[in-house]
C-alpha positions in Angstrom: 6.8 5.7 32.9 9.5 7.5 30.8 10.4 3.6 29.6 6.6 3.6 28.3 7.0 6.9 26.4 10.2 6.1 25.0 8.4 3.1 23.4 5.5 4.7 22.8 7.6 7.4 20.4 9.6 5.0 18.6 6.6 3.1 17.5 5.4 6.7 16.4 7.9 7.7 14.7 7.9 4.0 12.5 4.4 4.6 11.7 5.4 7.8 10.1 7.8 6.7 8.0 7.7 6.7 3.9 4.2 5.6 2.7 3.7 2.3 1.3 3.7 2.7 -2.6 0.4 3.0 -4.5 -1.3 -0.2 -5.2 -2.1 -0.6 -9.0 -5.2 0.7 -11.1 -7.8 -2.0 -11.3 -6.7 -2.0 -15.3 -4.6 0.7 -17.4 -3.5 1.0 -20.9 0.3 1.1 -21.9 0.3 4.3 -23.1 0.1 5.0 -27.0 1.8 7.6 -29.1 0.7 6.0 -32.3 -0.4 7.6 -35.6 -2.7 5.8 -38.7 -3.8 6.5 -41.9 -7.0 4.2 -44.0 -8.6 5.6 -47.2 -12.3 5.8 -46.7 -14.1 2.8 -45.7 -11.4 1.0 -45.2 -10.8 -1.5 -42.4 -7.6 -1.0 -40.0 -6.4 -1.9 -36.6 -5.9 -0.2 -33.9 -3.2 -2.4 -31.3 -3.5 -2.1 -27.6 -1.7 -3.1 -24.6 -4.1 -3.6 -21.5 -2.5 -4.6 -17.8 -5.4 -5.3 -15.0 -6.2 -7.1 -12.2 -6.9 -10.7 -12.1 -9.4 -10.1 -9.4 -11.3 -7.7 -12.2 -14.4 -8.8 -14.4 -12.2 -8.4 -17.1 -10.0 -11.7 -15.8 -13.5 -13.9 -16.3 -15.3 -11.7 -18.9 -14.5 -11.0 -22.7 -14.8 -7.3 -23.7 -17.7 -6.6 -25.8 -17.0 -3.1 -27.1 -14.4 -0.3 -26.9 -15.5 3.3 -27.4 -12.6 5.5 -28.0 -12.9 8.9 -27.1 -13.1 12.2 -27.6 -15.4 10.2 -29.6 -15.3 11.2 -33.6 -17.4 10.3 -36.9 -13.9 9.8 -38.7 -14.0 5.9 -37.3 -16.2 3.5 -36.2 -14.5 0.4 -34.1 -16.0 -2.5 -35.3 -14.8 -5.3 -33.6 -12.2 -6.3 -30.4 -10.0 -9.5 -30.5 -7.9 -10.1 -27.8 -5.4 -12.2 -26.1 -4.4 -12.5 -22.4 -1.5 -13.1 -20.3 -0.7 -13.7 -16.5 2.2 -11.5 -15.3 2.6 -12.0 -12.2 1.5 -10.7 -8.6 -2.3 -11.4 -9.5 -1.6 -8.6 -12.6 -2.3 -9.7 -16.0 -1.9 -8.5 -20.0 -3.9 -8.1 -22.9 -3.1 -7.4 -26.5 -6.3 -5.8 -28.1 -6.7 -5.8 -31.6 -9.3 -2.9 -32.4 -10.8 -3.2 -35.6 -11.7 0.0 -36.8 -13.1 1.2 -40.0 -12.6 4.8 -41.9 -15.9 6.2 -42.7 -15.1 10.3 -43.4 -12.2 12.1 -43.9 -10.0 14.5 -41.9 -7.9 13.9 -38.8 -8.4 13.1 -35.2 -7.0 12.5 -31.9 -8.1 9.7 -29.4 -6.9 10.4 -26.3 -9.3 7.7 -23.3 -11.2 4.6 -24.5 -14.2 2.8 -22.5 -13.6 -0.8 -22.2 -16.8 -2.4 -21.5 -17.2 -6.1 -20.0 -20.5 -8.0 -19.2 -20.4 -6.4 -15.9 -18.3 -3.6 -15.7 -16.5 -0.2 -17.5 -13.6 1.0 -17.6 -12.7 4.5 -18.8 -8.7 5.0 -18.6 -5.9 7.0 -20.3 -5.0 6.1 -23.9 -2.2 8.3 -24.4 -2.3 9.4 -28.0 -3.9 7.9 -31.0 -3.8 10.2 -33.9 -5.9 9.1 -37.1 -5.9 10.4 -40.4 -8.6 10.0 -42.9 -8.2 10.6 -46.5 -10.6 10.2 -49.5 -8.6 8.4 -52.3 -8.2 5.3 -54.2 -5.7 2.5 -54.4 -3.6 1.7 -57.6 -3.9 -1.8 -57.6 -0.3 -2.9 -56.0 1.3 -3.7 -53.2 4.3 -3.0 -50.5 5.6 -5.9 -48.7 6.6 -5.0 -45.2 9.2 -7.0 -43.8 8.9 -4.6 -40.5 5.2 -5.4 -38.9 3.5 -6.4 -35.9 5.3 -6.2 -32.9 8.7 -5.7 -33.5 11.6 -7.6 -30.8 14.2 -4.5 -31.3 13.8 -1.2 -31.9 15.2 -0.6 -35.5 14.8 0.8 -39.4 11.7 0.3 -41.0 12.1 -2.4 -44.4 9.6 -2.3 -47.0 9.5 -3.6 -50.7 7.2 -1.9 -53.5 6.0 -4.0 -56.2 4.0 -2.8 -59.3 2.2 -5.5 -61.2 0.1 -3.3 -63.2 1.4 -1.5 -66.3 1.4 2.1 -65.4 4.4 4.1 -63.8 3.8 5.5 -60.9 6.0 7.8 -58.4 6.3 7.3 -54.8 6.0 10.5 -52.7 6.0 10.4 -49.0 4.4 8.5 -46.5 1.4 9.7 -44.2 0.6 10.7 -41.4 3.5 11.6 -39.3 4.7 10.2 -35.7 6.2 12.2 -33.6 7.9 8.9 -31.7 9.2 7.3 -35.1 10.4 10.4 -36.5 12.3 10.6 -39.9 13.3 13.1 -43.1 13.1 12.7 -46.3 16.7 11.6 -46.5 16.6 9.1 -44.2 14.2 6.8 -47.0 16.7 4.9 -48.3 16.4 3.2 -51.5 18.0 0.1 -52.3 19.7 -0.4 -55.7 20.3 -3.6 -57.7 24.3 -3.6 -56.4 22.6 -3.6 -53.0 23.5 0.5 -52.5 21.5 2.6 -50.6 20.7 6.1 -51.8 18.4 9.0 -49.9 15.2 8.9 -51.7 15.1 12.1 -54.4 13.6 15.1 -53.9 11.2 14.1 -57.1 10.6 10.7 -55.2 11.1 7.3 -56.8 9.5 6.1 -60.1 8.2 2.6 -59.9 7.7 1.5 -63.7 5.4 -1.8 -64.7 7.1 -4.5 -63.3 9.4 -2.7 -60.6 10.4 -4.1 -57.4 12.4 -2.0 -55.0 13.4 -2.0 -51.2 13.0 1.0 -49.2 14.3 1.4 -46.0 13.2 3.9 -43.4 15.6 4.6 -41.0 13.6 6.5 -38.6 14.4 7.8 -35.2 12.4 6.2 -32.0 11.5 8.3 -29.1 11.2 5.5 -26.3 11.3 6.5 -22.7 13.9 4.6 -20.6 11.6 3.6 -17.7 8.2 4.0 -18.8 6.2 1.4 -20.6 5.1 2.8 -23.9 3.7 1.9 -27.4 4.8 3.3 -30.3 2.9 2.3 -33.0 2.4 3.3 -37.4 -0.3 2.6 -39.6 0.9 4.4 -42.7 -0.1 5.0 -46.3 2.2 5.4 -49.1 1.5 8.7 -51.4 2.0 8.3 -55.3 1.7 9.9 -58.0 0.0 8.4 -61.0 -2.0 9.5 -64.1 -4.6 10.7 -62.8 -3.3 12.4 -59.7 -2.2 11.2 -56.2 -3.1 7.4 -55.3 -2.3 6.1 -51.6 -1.3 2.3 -50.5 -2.1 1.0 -47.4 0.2 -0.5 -45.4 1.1 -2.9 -42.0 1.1 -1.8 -38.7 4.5 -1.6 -37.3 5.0 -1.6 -33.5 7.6 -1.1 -31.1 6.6 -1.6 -27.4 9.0 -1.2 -24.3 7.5 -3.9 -22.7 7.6 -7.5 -22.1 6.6 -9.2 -25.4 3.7 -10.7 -25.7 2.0 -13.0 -28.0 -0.4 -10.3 -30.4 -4.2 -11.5 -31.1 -4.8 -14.1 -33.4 
């Protein structure tokens, strides 16, 4: 009898050990701590990083819409692209491109998105997606970005301004801001002809008809060691012109501490 007991507690004593871990949401998003900025019925892309379960709907089904919430008359998604891959241990990844457009000004925060499939939705987590909406109107050039999409290292941003047209302009700031990629104004290097780099001027940088200069922005990233995480900036570049302030639209630039992935085509 006290041989049974003994048994009979050790088994008890197993069973109480440390719980089994957690087993993974049915889908989650990487979370985001993004910022973008689009003029006024202008398109832009939101990118997201969506892991779920190959036994879900969404393994079989394509998404059909994304609400993104709290939801906001700044923005109106338009359409989802997407691209999937298996990871592993029945989990799988998808790269959303969410194409958004800018229909009033001001600024919002998106913080939970409904992903709907045929059959099922899904409201999770976003993290943070902070948009900015400004009223405005382009000048009619361009910036190069050698730093978009989804970037292999974490690292300076590297941009070129080119002005085709034959009015000066003078380049300002960029907008919005991002907490994650953080940066002064002193850390906007501009690139000389000898191949110096100089802090950008507290009266910013005149671009003259014709002008071609690189900028780089050597921001700081705030990545957590451990925990997946997108980091993502849809800026616009502030000038000055004739007639008052004129913004151009650039790339998104992303840094992810995840796997990488191939992004929607």
């Amino acid at each position: 009898m006290r041989r049974f007991c003994l048994i009979l507690l050790i088994t008890l004593a197993g069973c109480g050990g440390a719980n089994p871990p957690a087993a993974p949401a049915p889908a989650e998003f990487v979370p985001n701590a993004s910022a973008y900025a689009a003029l006024v019925d202008e398109l832009f892309a939101i990118n997201l990083s969506l892991n779920y379960s190959r036994r879900e709907p969404l393994e079989r089904e394509p998404i059909t819409t994304i609400e993104l919430l709290p939801a906001s008359e700044l923005v109106e998604v338009v359409a989802v692209r997407s691209f999937a891959q298996a990871l592993g241990n029945n989990r799988a990844r998808m790269n959303l491109a969410v194409e958004v457009r800018a229909r009033s000004p001001g600024v919002h925060t998106f913080e939970s998105a409904v992903v709907h499939s045929a059959s099922r939705s899904y409201e999770l987590p976003l993290g943070a997606l902070a948009v900015t909406v400004v009223e405005g109107r382009s000048p009619g050039f361009y910036v190069v970005a050698q730093t978009r999409g989804i970037q292999a290292e974490f690292g300076p941003g590297e941009l070129t301004f080119t002005n085709p047209t034959d009015v000066t302009y003078r380049f300002r700031e960029f907008i919005p801001a991002n907490a994650a990629l953080a940066f002064t104004p002193e850390q906007i290097l501009v690139t000389a002809p000898d191949g110096n780099r100089t802090p950008l001027s507290a009266d910013g940088l005149p671009l003259p008809p014709g002008a071609r200069v690189a900028i780089t922005i050597d921001w700081q990233i705030a990545m957590p060691d451990n925990t997946p995480q997108s980091v993502e900036l849809r800026p616009l570049a502030v000038l000055d012109g004739p007639d008052g302030p004129v913004y151009i639209p650039l790339t998104n630039m992303i840094y992810r501490n995840v796997p990488a992935t191939r992004t929607p085509g």
